[in-house]
C-alpha positions as CSV (number, residue, x, y, z in Angstrom):
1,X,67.0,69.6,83.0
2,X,66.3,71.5,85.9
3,X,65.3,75.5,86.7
4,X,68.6,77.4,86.8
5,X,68.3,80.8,88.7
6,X,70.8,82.9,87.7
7,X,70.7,81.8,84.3
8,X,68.3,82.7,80.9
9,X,66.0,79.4,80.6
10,X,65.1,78.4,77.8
11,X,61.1,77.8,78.7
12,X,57.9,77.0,77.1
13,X,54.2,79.1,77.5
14,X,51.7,76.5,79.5
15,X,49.0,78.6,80.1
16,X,48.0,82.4,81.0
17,X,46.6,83.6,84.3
18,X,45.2,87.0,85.4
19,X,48.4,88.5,85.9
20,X,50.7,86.7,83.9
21,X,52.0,83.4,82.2
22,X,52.7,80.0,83.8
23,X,56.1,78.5,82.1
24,X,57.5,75.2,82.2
25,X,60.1,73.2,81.5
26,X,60.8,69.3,82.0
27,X,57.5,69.6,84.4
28,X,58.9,72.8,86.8
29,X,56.9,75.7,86.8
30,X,57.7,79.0,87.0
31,X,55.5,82.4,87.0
32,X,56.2,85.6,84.6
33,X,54.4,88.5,85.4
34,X,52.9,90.6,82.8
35,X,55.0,93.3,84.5
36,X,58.0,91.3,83.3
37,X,57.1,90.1,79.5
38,X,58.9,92.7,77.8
39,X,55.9,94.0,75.9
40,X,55.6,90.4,74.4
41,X,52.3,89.2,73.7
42,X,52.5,85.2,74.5
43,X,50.9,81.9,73.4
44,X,50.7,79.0,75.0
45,X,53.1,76.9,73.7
46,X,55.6,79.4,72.5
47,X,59.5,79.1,73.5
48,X,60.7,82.0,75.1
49,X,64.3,82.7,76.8
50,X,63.7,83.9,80.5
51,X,66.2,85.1,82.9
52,X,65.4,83.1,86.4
53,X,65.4,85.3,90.0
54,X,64.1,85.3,93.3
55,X,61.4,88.1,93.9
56,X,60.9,90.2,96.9
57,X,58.6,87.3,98.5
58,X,61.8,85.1,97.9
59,X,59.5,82.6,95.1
60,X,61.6,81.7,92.0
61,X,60.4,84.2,88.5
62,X,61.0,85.0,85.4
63,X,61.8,88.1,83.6
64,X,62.5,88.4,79.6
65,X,64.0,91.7,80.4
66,X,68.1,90.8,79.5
67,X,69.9,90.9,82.8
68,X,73.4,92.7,82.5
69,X,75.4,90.1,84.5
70,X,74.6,86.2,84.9
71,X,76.3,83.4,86.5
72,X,77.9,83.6,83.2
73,X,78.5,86.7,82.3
74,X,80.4,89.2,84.4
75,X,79.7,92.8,83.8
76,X,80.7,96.4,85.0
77,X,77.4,97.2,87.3
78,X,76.5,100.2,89.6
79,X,75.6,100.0,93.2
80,X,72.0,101.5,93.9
81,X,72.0,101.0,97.7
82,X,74.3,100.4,101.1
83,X,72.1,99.0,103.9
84,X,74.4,98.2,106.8
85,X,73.5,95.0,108.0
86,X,73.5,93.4,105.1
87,X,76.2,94.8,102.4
88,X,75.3,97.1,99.1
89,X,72.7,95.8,96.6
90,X,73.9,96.0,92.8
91,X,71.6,97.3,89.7
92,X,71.4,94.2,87.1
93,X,69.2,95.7,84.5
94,X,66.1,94.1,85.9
95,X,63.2,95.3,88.5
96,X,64.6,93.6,91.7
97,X,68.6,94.7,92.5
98,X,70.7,91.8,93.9
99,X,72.8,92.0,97.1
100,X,76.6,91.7,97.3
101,X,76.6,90.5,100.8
102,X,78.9,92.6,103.5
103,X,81.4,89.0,103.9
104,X,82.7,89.8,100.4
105,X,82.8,93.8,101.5
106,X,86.1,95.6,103.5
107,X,85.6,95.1,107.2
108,X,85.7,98.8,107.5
109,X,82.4,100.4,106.3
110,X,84.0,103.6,105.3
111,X,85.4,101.3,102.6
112,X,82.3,100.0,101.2
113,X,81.1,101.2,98.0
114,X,78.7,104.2,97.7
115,X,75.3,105.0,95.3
116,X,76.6,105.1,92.2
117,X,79.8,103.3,92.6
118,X,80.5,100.6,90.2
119,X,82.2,96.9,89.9
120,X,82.5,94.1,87.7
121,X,80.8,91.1,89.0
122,X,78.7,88.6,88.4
123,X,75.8,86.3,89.9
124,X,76.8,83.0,92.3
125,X,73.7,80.8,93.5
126,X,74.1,79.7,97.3
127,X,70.5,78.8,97.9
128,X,69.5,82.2,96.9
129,X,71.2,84.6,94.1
130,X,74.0,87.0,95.7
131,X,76.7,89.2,93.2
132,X,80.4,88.6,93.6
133,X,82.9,90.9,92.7
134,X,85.3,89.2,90.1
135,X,88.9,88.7,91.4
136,X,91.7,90.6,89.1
137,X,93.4,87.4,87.8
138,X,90.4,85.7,86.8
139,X,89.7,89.2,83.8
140,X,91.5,88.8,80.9
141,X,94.4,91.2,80.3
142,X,93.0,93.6,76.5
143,X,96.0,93.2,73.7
144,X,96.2,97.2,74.3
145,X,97.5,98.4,77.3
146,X,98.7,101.5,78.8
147,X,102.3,102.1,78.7
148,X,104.6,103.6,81.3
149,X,103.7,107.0,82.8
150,X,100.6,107.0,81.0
151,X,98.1,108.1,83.6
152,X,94.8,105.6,83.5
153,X,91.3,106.0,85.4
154,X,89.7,103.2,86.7
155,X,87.2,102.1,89.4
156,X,88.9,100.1,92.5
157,X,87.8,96.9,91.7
158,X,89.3,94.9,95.0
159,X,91.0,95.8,98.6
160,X,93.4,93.8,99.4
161,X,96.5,93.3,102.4
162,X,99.0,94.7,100.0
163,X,97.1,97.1,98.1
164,X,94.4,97.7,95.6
165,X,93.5,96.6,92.3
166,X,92.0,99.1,89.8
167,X,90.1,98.3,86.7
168,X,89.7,100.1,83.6
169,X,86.4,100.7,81.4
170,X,88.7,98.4,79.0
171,X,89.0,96.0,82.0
172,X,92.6,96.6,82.4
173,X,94.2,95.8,85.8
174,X,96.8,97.9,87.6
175,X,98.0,96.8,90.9
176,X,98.5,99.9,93.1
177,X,101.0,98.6,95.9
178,X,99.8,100.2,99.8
179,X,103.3,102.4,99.8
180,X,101.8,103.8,96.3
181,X,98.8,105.0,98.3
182,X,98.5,108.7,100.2
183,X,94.9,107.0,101.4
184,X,93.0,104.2,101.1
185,X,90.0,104.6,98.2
186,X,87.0,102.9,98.9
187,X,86.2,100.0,97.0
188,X,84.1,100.5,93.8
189,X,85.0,104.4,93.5
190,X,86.7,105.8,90.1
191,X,90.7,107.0,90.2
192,X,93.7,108.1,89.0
193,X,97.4,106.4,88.5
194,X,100.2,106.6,86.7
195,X,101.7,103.3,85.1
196,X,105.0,103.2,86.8
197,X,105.9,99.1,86.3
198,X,104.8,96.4,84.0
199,X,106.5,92.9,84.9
200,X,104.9,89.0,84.0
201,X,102.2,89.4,86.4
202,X,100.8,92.5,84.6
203,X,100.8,96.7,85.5
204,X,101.9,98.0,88.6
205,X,101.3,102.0,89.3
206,X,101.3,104.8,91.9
207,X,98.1,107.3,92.9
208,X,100.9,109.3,95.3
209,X,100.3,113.3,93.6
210,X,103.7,114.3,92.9
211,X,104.9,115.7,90.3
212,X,108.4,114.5,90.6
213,X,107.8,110.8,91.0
214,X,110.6,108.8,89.3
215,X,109.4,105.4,88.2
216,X,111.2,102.8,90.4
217,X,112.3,105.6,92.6
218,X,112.9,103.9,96.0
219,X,113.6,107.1,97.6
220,X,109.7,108.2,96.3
221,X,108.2,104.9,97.2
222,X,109.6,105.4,101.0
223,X,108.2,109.4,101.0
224,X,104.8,108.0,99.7
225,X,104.5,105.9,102.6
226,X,105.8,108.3,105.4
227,X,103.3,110.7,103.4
228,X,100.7,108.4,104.3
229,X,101.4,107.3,107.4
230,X,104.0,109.9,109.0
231,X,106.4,107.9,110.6
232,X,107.1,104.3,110.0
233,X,108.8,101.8,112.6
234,X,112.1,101.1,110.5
235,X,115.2,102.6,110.5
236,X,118.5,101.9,108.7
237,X,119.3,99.4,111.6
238,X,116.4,97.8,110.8
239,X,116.7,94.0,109.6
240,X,116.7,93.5,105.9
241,X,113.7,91.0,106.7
242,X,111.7,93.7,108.3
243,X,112.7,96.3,104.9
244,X,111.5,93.4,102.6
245,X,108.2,92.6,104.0
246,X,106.9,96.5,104.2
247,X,108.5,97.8,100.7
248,X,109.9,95.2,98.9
249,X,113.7,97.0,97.8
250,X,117.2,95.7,99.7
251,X,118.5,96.7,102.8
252,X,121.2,98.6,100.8
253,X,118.8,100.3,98.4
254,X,116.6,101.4,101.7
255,X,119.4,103.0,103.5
256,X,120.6,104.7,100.7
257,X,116.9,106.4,99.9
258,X,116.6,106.8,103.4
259,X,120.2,109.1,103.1
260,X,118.9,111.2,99.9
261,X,115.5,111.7,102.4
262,X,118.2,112.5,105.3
263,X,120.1,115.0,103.3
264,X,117.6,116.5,101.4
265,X,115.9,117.4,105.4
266,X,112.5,115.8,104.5
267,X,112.9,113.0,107.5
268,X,114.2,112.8,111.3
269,X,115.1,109.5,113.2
270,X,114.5,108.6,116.9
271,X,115.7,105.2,118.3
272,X,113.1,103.3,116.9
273,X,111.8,104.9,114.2
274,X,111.8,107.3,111.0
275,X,109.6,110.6,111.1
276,X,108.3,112.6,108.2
277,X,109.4,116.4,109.2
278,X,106.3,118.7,109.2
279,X,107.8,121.3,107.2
């Protein structure tokens, strides 16, 4: 069996040095710093369980200090520092943080998560060890979740081309659809919704502040939107197609919120599209 960084080793004491202890196992060495023994007095020969990283100096260590996250084991982890070049590095509970590199990070910086920000992720090895933020369907739904216009708090755990994904302390996932949006949070910071769906696929819910959101209200879902945007490039000529692929409801169901927004003096149309009236 070989080294495994990323992992807790189970390793054996070969000798002691100046600064630390030299541990093996099947003939690979590895170093542990007195710095990282845990306050464990060793003897050679004694079995110890190490977690294995790459130091500063990039050389392979060991630490006995209990890593919150692993290859293995996914865990809810706060971000300690954005450097732009490279992404945001990620507190694991030992002395060196470990990058999530800026290719698994929003393309738009404004977006990228902040000091203090947290997600759940966990370790991947490519050559060196680099976090990776845990994709919604691969965490387990709880048996208790919130039930329709209960209002949840959760960090936004992923960015995505049709909206967000949030994520509960109790690791409950709400999909928050882009029309449910008034702006775009940035990844990693802790909201608010309202459950306003539950279907096969899991939770849906809304983060547009208004107190008269109707659950399944198309006429709210289209407001949200021109709320968020101010105009929008479909009218109620516009192909049912074209009404699908930006809010998901029926041609018929469109034009008739479009008539309540109409009526109600909340929207104006030009030729080509439908504007969100100031006042």
């Amino acid at each position: 069996m070989s080294l495994e960084p990323g992992r807790i080793n189970r390793l054996q004491v070969r000798r002691q040095t100046d600064i630390g202890y030299m541990l093996f196992q099947s003939g690979d060495e590895v170093f542990l710093h007195f710095n990282e023994s845990d306050h464990k007095a060793l003897k050679v020969n004694d079995t110890v369980e190490a977690f294995l990283y790459f130091d500063f100096k990039g050389r392979l260590s060991a630490t006995l200090h209990t890593p919150l996250a692993t290859i293995d084991q996914a865990a809810m982890l706060s971000v300690r520092e954005t450097v732009s070049g490279l992404g945001v590095f990620v507190d694991i509970g030992i002395s060196k943080d470990i990058l999530l590199s800026k290719d698994d990070l929003p393309s738009d910086k404004a977006l990228w998560p902040r000091p203090d920000d947290r997600l759940y992720c966990k370790i991947k090895a490519k050559g060196r060890l680099l976090m990776a933020i845990v994709p919604p369907s691969e965490i387990p739904m709880p048996l208790e979740r919130p039930e329709l216009g209960d209002e949840i708090e959760g960090i936004v755990q992923m960015i995505g081309k049709e909206g967000i994904n949030l994520l509960t302390d109790d690791l409950v996932n709400v999909f928050v659809h882009h029309t449910m949006l008034e702006s775009m949070p940035r990844l990693g910071s802790r909201v608010r919704a309202t459950i306003t769906f539950e279907s096969p696929k899991g939770l849906s819910g809304s983060m547009i502040k208004n107190k008269e959101l109707k659950i399944e209200d198309d006429r709210d879902i289209i407001l949200g939107y021109l709320r968020r945007k101010g105009s929008m490039p479909l009218t109620a000529t516009s192909s049912p197609e074209e009404i699908k692929r930006v809010f998901n409801m029926s041609k018929k169901a469109f034009k008739r919120a479009l008539g309540a927004l109409y009526k109600d003096r909340m929207i104006s149309f030009t030729d080509e599209e439908t504007v969100l009236n100031k006042d």
